[in-house]
Each structure stands twice: as structure tokens, then as C-alpha cells.
C-alpha positions in Angstrom: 82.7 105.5 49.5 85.9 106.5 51.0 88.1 105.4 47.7 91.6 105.1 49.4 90.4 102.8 52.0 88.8 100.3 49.1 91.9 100.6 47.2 94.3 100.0 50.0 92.8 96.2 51.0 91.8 95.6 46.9 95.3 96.2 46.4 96.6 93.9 49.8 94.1 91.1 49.0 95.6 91.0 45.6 99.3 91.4 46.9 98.0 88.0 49.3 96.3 86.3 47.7 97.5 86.4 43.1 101.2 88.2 43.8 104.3 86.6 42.9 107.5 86.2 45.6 111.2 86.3 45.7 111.3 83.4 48.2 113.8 81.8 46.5 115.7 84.2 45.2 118.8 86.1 46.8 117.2 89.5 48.1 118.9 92.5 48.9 117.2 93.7 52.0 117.2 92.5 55.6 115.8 92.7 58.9 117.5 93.9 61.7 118.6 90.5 63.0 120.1 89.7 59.4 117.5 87.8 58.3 116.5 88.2 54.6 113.1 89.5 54.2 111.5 88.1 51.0 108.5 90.2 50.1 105.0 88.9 47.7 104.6 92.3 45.4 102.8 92.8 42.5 104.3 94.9 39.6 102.9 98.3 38.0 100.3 99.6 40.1 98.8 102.6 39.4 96.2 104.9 41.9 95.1 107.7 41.2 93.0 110.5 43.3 91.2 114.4 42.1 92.3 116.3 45.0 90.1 119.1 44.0 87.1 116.4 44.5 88.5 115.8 48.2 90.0 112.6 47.4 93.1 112.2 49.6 95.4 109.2 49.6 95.7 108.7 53.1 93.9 105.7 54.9 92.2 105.8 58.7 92.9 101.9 59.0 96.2 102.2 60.5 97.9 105.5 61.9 100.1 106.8 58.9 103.2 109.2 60.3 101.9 112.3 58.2 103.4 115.0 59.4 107.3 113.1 59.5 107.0 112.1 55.8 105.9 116.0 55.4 108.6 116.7 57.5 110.8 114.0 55.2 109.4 116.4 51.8 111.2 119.8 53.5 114.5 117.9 54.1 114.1 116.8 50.3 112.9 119.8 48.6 113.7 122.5 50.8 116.7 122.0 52.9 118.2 120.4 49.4 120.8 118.4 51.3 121.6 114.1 51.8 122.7 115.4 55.8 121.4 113.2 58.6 122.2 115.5 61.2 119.5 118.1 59.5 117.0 115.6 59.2 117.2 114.7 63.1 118.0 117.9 64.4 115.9 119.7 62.5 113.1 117.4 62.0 113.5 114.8 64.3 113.7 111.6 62.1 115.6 108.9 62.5 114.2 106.5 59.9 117.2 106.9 57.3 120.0 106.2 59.7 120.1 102.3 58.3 120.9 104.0 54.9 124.2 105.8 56.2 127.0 105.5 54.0 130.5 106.3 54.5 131.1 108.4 57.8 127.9 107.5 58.7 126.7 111.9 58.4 124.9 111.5 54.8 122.9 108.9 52.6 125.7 109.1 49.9 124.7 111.5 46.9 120.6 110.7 47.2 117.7 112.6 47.4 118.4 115.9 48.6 121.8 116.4 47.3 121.0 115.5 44.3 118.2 118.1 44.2 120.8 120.7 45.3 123.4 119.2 42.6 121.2 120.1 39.6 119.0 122.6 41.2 115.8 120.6 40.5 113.2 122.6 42.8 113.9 125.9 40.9 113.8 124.4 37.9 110.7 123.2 38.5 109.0 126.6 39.6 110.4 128.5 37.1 109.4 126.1 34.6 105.5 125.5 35.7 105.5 129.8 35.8 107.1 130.7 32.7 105.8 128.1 30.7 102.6 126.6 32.1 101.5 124.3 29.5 105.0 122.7 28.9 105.2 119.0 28.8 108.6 118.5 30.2 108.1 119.4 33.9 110.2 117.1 35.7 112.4 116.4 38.5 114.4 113.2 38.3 116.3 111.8 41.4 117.8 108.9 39.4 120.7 110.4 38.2 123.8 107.3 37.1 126.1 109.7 38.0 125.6 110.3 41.1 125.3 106.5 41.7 128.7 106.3 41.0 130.0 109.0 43.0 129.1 107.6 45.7 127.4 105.0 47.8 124.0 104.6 48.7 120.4 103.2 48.6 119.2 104.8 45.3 116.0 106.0 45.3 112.7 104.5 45.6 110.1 107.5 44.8 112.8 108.9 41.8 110.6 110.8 39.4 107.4 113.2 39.5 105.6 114.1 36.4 103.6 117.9 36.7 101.1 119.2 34.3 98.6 122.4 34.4 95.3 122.1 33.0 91.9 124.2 32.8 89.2 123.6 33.2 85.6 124.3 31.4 85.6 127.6 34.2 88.8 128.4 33.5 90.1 127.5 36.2 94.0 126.4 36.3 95.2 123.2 38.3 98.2 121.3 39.0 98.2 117.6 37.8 101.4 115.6 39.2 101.9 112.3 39.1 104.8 110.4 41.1 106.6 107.3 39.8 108.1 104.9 42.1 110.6 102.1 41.5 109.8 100.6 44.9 107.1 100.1 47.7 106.9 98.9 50.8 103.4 99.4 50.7 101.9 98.8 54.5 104.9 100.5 56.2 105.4 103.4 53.3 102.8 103.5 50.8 100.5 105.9 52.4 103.4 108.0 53.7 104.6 108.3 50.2 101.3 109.5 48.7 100.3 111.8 51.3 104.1 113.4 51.2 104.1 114.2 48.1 100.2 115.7 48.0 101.9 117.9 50.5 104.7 119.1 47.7 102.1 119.1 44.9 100.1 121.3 47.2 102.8 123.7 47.9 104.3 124.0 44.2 100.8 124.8 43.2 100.6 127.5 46.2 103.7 129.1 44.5 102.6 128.9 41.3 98.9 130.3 41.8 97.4 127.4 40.7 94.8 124.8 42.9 96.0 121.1 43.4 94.3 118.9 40.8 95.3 115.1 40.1 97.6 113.2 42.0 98.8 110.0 40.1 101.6 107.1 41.9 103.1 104.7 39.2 104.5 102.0 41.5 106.5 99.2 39.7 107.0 97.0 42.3 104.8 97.1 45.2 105.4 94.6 48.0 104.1 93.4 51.4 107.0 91.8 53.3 106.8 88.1 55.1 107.4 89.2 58.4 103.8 91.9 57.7 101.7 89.2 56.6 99.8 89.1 59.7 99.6 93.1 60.1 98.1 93.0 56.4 95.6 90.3 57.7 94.8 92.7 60.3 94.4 95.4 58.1 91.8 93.2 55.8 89.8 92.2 59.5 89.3 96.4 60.0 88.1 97.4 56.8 85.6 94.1 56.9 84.6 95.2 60.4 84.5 98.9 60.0 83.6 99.8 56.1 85.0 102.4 54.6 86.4 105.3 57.2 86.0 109.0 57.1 87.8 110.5 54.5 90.7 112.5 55.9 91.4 115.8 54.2 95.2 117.6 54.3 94.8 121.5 54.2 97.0 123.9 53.5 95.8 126.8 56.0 98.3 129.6 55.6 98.4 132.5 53.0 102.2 131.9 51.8 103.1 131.5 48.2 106.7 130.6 48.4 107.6 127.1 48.6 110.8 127.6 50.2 108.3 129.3 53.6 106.1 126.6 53.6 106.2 124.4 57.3 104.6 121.8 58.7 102.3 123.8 61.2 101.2 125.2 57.5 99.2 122.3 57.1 96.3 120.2 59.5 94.7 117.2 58.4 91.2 117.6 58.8 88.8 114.3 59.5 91.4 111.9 60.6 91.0 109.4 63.3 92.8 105.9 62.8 92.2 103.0 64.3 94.5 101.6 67.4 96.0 100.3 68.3 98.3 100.9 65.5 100.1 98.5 64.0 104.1 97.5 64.5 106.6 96.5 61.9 109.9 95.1 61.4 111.4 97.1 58.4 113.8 95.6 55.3 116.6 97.5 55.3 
């Protein structure tokens, strides 16, 4: 059984069909065209996949953009900067330039900048190395101060969680588990897992460990009104087609520093989604 594909339509049917709404409430994001888009979400989902077993949270039903949210983890972690000019000139994307604050060149002090503010990714490798076993590897995005500095959306996957463990062999892995405040879970969900199995993939490279458990915390996961039908689609595939080929992300180089690590670095081995993909409009 190909878990992520079960777990992806258990977890749509149950948005559907038992989740609450915010239709009428005042909600903060809208379409393109001004409208409000209300969402039905559940609250604290939790999913959870053994990479060393070849579970990989990434679902054939719909083509997921893989290699930009990869792309998205560099700009983050690497790069270390908020700059929308890196991020399309360097990478090509264009899907944060709704969240442009001020003179329109950054995403206020967010992701990136904060990671450069309080040097987060070193902390993080020095940490894991030094002391494996520790229980307080972190990296937190949500940072107050930097809310009030300046504008900006504040972020929606804030906090990851790492742990090394061995096993009976002896054997050393890298547990992480990513907690997110927000999800919108047909347009983002599986770009957000598969992202950061790319990060937990290349801090465990660094640290000469192998990728164990990835773990995503979501607190509010949402399907918006205007992806109800895409959802229903979605349901319709996995009905007609059973569970899809599970897709596998390799690391194929022989690097060990995280700050070397790019995207032709990785291939995704067994993947080959259904079309015609899906479209959506996106709550900004």
C-alpha cells in the first residue's frame, strides 16, 4: 500500500465531509479578484513517514512542484536571505511575490532573514555534531521580534524538531519532525513535506547520519472553497486508480556539506502523476 496516497484522500474526505469552516467569519486571505476565500480545515493533524523504510510524503495523484519547493528550501536555509530578487533570479520562483512588503524587494523580516538573523542553520549542524543526543535541536522561524520589525506574512512551516537515534545495529539516524501553524493542504501540503525531506536529507548528509523519521504537526489544515471541486477530483483518481507507485527522493551525490548541496543533487525516482494536473486559484 502506497501510505501517502491513502492518507492524502483519508485526510480530504475528512476535511469534506466532518471539518469545520470560517464561512462566516471575517478571513484574512483573498483571491486574486478580492474575494475572500473561506476554507473547511480540520485542526492538529499529524502524518508521519520512516524514510529509511522508503516511505516518502509525496503523492502521484496530482503533479507536486518538487524541485521549486527544493529550490524554495536553498533560498531558506542556504542563501539565508527574505530577497525576492534571489529567489527569482536565482531559482526562478515567483510564488512569494503576493507576500511583498514595503518596497516590494523582500518578504519583511521572514524566513530566510530570520535564519541569517540568529544564525539558525549553523546552529543546527554544530549542535546535531557536537552533541548528538541533545534534546534541544531546534530552529524556530517565529520569532515576535522580528514581527515587529517589520511587516509581513509570518510563517506558516515555523519550527522543526531533530532527534538522532540508533538503532538495534547501531546504526545512527536523523528523526525531524516539522510543525506547521498553517496548510493549504491540496496546493502546499505535499510541497511542504517533500521540501523539508529534502533539508532532513541533507543535514543528515552533513552530519554522517541516514534519514530516519519525518513527522508534520499541522494545526490547521485547510482545503479552500474555490478547490472543492479539484479535491473531488482528487477523491475520483485515487477510487479509479488505487494506490500509485510510491515515488522515492534520492540524494545521488557524495557531498557532505549542506551549504554544496543543489537541486541536480537530488532525482526522484518512481514518479509519474496523473494529468492533467490540476489548477488552483491561491488565498493570498
Amino acid at each position: 500500500m502506497n501510505k501517502v496516497d491513502k492518507m492524502y484522500i483519508d485526510n480530504i474526505k475528512e476535511i469534506m465531509e466532518e471539518g469545520s469552516d470560517d464561512f462566516d467569519g471575517n478571513v484574512r486571505p483573498v483571491y486574486k479578484d478580492g474575494t475572500p476565500s473561506h476554507t473547511k480545515f480540520i485542526t492538529q493533524n499529524f502524518e508521519k513517514y520512516d524514510l529509511s523504510k522508503g516511505e516518502y510524503p509525496i503523492t502521484a495523484l496530482r503533479r507536486i512542484r518538487w524541485k521549486a519547493g527544493i529550490k524554495e528550501i536553498f533560498w531558506i536555509y542556504q542563501d539565508q536571505t527574505n530577497e525576492l530578487e534571489v529567489l527569482k533570479d536565482k531559482y526562478n520562483i515567483h510564488w512569494w511575490d503576493e507576500w511583498a512588503v514595503g518596497d516590494g524587494k523582500t518578504i519583511g523580516m521572514r524566513y530566510g532573514g530570520t535564519v541569517r538573523k540568529y544564525d539558525l542553520m549553523n546552529g543546527l549542524l554544530k549542535g546535531i555534531i557536537e552533541q548528538p543526543y541533545g534534546r534541544r535541536h531546534v530552529m524556530s522561524l517565529w520569532q515576535e521580534t522580528d514581527f515587529k520589525e517589520t511587516e509581513g506574512l509570518n510563517p506558516c512551516a515555523f519550527m522543526s524538531m531533530w532527534s538522532v537515534r540508533k538503532d538495534k545495529s547501531g546504526k545512527r539516524f536523523l528523526d525531524m519532525t516539522l510543525i506547521q501553524r498553517s496548510n493549504d493542504y491540496l496546493v502546499a501540503g505535499h510541497i511542504n513535506k517533500i521540501q523539508y525531506v529534502a533539508l532532513q536529507m541533507m543535514v543528515a548528509r552533513h552530519c554522517e547520519l541516514e534519514p530516519g523519521i519525518f513527522a508534520h504537526y499541522t494545526h490547521n489544515l485547510h482545503i479552500y472553497d474555490r478547490h472543492f471541486d479539484q479535491a473531488n477530483e482528487l477523491i475520483k483518481r485515487y477510487e479509479e486508480h488505487g494506490d500509485m507507485p510510491q515515488p522515492k527522493l534520492v540524494l545521488k551525490t557524495d557531498k557532505t556539506n549542506f551549504f554544496e548541496f543543489t537541486l541536480d543533487d537530488f532525482i526522484m525516482e518512481n514518479y509519474d502523476p496523473i494529468k492533467p494536473q490540476l489548477k488552483f486559484d491561491l488565498g493570498i
